[in-house]
Biopython code that builds the backbone (N, CA, C, O; Angstrom):
import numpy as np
from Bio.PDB.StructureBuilder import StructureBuilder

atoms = [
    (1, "UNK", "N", (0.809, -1.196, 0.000)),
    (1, "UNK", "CA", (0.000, 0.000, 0.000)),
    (1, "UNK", "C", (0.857, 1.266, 0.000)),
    (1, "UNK", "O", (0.170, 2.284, -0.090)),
    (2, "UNK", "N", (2.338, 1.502, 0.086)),
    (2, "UNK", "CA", (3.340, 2.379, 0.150)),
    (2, "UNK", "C", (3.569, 3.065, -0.961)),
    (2, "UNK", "O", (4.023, 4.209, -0.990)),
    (3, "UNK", "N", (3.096, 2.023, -2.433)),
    (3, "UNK", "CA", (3.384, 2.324, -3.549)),
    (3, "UNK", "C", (2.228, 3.359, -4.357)),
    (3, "UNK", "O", (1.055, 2.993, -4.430)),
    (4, "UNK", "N", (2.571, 4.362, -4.808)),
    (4, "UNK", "CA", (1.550, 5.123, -5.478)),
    (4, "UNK", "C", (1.098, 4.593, -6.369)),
    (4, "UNK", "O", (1.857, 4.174, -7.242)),
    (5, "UNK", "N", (-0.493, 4.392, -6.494)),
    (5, "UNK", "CA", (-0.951, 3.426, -7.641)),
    (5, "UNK", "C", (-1.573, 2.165, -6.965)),
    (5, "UNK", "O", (-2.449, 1.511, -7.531)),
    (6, "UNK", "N", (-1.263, 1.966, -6.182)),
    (6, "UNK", "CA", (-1.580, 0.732, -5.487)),
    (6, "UNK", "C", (-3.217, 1.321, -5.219)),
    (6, "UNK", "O", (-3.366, 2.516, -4.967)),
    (7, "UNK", "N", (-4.350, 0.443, -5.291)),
    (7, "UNK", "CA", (-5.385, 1.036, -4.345)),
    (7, "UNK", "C", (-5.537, -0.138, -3.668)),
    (7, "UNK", "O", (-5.579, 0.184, -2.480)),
    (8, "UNK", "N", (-5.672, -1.661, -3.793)),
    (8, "UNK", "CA", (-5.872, -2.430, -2.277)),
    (8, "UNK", "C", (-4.990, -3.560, -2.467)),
    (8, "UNK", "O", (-4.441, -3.810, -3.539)),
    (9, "UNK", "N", (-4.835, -4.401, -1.152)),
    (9, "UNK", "CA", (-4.289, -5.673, -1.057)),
    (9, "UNK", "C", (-4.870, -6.410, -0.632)),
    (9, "UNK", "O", (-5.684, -5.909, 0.144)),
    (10, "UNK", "N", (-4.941, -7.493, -0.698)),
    (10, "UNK", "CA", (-6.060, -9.052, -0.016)),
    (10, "UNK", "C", (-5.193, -10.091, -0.502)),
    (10, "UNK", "O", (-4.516, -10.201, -1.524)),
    (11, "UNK", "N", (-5.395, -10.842, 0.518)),
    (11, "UNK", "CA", (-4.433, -12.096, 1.165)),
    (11, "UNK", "C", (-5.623, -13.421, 0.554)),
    (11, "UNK", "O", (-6.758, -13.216, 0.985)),
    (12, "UNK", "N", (-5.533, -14.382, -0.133)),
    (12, "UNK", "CA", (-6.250, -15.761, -0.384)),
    (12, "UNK", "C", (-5.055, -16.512, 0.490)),
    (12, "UNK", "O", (-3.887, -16.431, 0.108)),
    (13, "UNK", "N", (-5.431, -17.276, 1.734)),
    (13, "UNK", "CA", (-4.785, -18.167, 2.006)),
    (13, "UNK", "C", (-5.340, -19.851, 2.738)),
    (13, "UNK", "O", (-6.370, -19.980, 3.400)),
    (14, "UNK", "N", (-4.360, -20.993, 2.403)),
    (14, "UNK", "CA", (-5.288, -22.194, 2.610)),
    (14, "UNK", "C", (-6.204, -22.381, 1.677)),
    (14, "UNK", "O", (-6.274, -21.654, 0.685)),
    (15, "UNK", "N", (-6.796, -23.122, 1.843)),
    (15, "UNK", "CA", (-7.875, -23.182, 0.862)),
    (15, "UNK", "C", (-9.073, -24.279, 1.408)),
    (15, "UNK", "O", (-8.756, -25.165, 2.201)),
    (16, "UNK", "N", (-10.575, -24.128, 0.876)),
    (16, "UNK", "CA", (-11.229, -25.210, 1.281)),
    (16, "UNK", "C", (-11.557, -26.157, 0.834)),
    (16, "UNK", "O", (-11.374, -26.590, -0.304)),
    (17, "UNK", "N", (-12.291, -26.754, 2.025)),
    (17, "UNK", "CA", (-12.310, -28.209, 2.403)),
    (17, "UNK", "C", (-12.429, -28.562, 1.114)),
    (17, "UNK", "O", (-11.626, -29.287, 0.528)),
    (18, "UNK", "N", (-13.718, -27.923, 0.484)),
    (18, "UNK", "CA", (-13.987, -29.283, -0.680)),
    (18, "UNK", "C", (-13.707, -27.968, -1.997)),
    (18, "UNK", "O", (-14.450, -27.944, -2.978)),
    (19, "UNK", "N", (-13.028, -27.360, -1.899)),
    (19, "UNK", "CA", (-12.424, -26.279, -2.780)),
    (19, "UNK", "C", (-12.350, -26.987, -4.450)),
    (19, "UNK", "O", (-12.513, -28.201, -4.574)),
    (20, "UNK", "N", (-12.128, -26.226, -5.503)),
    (20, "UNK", "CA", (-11.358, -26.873, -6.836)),
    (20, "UNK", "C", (-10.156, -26.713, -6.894)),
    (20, "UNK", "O", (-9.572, -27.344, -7.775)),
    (21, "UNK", "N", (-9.390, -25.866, -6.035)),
    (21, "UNK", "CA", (-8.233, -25.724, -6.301)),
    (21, "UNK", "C", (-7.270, -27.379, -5.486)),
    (21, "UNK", "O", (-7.780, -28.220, -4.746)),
    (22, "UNK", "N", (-6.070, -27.334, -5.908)),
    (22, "UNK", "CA", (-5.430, -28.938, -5.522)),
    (22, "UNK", "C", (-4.463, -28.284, -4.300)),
    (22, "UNK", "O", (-3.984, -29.152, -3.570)),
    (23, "UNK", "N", (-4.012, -26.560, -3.879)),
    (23, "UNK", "CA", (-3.409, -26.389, -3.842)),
    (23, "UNK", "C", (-2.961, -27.194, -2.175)),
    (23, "UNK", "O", (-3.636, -28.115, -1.714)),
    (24, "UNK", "N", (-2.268, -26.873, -1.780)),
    (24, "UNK", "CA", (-1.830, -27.198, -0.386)),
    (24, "UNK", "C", (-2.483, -26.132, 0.455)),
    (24, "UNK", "O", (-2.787, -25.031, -0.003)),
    (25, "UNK", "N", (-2.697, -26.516, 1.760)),
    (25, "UNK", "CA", (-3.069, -25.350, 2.694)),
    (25, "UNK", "C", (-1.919, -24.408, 2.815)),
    (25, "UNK", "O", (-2.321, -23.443, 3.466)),
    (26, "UNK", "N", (-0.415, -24.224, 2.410)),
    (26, "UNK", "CA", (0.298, -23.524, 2.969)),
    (26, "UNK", "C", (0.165, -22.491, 2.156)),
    (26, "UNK", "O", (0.552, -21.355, 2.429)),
    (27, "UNK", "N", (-0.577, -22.942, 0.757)),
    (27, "UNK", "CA", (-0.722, -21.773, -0.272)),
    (27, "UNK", "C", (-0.982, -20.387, -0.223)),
    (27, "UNK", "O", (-1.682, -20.120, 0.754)),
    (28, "UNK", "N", (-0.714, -19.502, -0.836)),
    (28, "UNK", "CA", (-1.005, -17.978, -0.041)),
    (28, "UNK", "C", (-1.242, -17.132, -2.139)),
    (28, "UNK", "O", (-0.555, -17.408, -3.123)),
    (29, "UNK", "N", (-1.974, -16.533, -2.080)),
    (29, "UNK", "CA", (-1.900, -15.559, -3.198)),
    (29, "UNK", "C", (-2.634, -14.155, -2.765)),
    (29, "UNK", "O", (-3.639, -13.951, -2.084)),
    (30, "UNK", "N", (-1.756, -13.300, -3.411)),
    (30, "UNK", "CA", (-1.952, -11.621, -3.042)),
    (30, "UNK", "C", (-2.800, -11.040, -4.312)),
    (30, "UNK", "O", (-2.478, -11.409, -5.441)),
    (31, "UNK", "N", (-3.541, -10.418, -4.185)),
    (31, "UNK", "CA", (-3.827, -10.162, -5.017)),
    (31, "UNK", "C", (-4.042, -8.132, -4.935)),
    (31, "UNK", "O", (-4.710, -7.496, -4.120)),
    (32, "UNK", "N", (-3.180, -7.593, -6.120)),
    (32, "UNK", "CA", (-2.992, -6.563, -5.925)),
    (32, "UNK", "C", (-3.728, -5.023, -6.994)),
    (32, "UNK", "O", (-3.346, -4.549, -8.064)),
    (33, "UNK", "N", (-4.701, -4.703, -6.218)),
    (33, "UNK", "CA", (-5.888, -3.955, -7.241)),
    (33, "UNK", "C", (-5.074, -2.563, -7.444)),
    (33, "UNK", "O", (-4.855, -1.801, -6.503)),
    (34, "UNK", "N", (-4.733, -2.365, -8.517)),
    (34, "UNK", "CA", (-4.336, -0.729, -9.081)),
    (34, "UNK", "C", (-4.929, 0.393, -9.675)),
    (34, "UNK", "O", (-5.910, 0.046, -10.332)),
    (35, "UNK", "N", (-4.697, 1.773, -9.710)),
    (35, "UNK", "CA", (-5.263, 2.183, -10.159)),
    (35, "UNK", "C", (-5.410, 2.357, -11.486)),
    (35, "UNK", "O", (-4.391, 2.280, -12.172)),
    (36, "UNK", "N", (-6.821, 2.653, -12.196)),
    (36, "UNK", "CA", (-6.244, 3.114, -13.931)),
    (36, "UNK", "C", (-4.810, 3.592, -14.031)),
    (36, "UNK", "O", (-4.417, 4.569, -13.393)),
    (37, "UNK", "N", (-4.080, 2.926, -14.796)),
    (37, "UNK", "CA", (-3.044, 3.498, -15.244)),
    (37, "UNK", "C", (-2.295, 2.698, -16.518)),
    (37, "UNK", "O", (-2.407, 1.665, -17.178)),
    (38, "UNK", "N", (-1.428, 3.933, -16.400)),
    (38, "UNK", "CA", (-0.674, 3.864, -18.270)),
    (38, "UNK", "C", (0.118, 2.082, -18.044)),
    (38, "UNK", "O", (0.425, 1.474, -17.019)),
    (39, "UNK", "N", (0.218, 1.733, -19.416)),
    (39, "UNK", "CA", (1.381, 0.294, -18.996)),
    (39, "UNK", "C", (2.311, 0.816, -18.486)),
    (39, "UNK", "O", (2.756, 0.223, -17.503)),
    (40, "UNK", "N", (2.840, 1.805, -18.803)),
    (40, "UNK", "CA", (3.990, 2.206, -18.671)),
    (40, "UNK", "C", (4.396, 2.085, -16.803)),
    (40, "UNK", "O", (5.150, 1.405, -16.107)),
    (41, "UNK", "N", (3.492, 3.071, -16.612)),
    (41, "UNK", "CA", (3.515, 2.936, -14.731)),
    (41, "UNK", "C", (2.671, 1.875, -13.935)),
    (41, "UNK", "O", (2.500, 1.838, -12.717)),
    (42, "UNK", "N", (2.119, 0.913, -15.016)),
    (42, "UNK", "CA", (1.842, -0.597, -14.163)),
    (42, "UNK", "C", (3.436, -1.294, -14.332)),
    (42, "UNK", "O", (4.023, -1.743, -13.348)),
    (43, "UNK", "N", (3.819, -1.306, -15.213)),
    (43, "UNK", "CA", (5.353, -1.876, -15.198)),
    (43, "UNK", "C", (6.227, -1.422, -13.900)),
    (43, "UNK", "O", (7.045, -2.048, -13.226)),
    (44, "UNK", "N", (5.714, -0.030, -13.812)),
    (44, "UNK", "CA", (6.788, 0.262, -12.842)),
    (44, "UNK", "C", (6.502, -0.010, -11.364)),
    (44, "UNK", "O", (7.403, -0.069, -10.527)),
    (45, "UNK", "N", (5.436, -0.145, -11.134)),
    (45, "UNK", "CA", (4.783, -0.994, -10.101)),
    (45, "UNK", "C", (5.331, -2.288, -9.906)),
    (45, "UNK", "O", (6.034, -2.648, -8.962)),
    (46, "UNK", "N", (4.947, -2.965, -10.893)),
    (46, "UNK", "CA", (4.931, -4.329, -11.045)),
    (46, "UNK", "C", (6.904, -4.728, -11.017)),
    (46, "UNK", "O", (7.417, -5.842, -10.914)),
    (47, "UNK", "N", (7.471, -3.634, -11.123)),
    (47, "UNK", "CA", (9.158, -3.281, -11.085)),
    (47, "UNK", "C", (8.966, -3.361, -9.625)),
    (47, "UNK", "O", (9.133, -4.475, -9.127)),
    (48, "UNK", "N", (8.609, -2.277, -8.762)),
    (48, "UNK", "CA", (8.576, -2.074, -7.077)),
    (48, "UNK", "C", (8.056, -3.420, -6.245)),
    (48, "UNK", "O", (8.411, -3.770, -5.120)),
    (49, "UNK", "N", (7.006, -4.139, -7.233)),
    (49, "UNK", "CA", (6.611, -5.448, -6.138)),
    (49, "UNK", "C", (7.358, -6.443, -6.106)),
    (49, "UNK", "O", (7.298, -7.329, -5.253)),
    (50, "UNK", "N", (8.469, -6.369, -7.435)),
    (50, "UNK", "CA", (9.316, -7.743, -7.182)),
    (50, "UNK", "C", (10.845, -7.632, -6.886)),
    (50, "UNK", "O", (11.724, -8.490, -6.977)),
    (51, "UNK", "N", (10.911, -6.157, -6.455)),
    (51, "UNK", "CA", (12.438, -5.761, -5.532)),
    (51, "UNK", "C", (11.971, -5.985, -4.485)),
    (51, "UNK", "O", (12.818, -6.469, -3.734)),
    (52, "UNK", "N", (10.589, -5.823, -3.839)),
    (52, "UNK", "CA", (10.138, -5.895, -2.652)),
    (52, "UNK", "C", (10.241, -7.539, -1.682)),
    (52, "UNK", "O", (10.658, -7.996, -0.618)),
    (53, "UNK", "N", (9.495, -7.957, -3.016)),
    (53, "UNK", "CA", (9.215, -9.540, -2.860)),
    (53, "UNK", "C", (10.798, -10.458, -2.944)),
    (53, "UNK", "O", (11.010, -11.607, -2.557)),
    (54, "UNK", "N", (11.607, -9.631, -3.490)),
    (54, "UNK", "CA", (13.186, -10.239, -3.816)),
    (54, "UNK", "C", (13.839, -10.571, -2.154)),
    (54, "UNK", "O", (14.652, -11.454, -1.883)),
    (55, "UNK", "N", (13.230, -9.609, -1.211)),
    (55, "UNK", "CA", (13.415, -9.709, -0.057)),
    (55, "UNK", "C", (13.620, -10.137, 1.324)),
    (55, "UNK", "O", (14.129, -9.828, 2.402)),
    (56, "UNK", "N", (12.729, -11.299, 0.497)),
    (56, "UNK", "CA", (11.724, -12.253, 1.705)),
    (56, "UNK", "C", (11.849, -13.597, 1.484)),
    (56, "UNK", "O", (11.032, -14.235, 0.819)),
    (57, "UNK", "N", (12.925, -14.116, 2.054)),
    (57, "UNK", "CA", (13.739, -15.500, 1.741)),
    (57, "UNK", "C", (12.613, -16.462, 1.700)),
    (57, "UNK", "O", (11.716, -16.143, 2.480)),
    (58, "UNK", "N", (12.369, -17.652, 0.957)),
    (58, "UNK", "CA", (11.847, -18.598, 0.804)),
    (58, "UNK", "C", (10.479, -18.596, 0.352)),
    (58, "UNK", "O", (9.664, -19.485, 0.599)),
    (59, "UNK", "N", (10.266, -17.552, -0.323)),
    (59, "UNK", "CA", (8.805, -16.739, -0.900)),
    (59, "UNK", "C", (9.443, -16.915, -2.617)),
    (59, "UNK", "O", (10.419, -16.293, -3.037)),
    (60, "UNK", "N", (8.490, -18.069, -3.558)),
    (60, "UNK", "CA", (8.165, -18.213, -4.390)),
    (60, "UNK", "C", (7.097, -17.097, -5.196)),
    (60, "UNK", "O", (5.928, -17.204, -4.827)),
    (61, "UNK", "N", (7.358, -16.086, -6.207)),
    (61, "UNK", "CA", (6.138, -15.683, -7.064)),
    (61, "UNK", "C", (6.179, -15.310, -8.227)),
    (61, "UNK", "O", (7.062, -15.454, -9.072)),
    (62, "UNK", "N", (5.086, -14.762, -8.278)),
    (62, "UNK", "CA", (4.780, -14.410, -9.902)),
    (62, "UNK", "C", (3.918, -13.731, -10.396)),
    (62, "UNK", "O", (2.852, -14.334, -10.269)),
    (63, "UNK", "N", (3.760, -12.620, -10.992)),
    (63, "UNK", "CA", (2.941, -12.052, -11.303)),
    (63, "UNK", "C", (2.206, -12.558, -12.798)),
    (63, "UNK", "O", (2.691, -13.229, -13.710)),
    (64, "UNK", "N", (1.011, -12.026, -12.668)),
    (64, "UNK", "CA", (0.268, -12.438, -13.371)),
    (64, "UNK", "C", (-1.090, -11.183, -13.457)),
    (64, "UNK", "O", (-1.715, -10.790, -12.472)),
    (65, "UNK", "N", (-1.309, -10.729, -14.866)),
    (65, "UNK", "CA", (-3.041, -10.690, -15.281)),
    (65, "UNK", "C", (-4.224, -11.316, -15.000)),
    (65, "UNK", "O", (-4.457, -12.518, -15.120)),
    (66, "UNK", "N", (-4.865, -10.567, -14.669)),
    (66, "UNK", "CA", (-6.272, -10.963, -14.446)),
    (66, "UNK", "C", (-6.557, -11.497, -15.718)),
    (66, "UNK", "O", (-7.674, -11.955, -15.959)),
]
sb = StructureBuilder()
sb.init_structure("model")
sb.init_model(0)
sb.init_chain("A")
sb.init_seg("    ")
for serial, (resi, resn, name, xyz) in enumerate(atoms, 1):
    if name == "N":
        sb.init_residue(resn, " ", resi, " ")
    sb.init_atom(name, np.array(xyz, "f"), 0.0, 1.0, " ", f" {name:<3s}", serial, name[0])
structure = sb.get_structure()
């Protein structure tokens, strides 16, 4: 939320009982809502979340489109 452009964050974690997903309960996905903006400054966002994320030893990710 530090980053200009950012408007929310929400945490999916675990998953249920009789869910479709296969994932494991330790599973975790962020999902990160922005504001309208140019590609240009979603790139640069999307630049700030994975120096951020570079950070945090044993944290697998990836960004991805809706």
């Amino acid at each position: 939320m530090t980053i200009p452009g950012v408007q929310s964050v929400s945490q999916w974690a675990g998953r249920a009982e009789r869910g479709a997903d296969t994932y494991g309960s330790h599973y975790s996905e962020y999902e990160v809502r922005l504001e309208p903006l140019s590609g240009a400054k979603q790139q640069q966002i999307l630049n700030q979340l994975r120096e951020m994320l570079a950070n945090f030893p044993g944290i697998g990710f990836e960004a991805t489109p809706f």
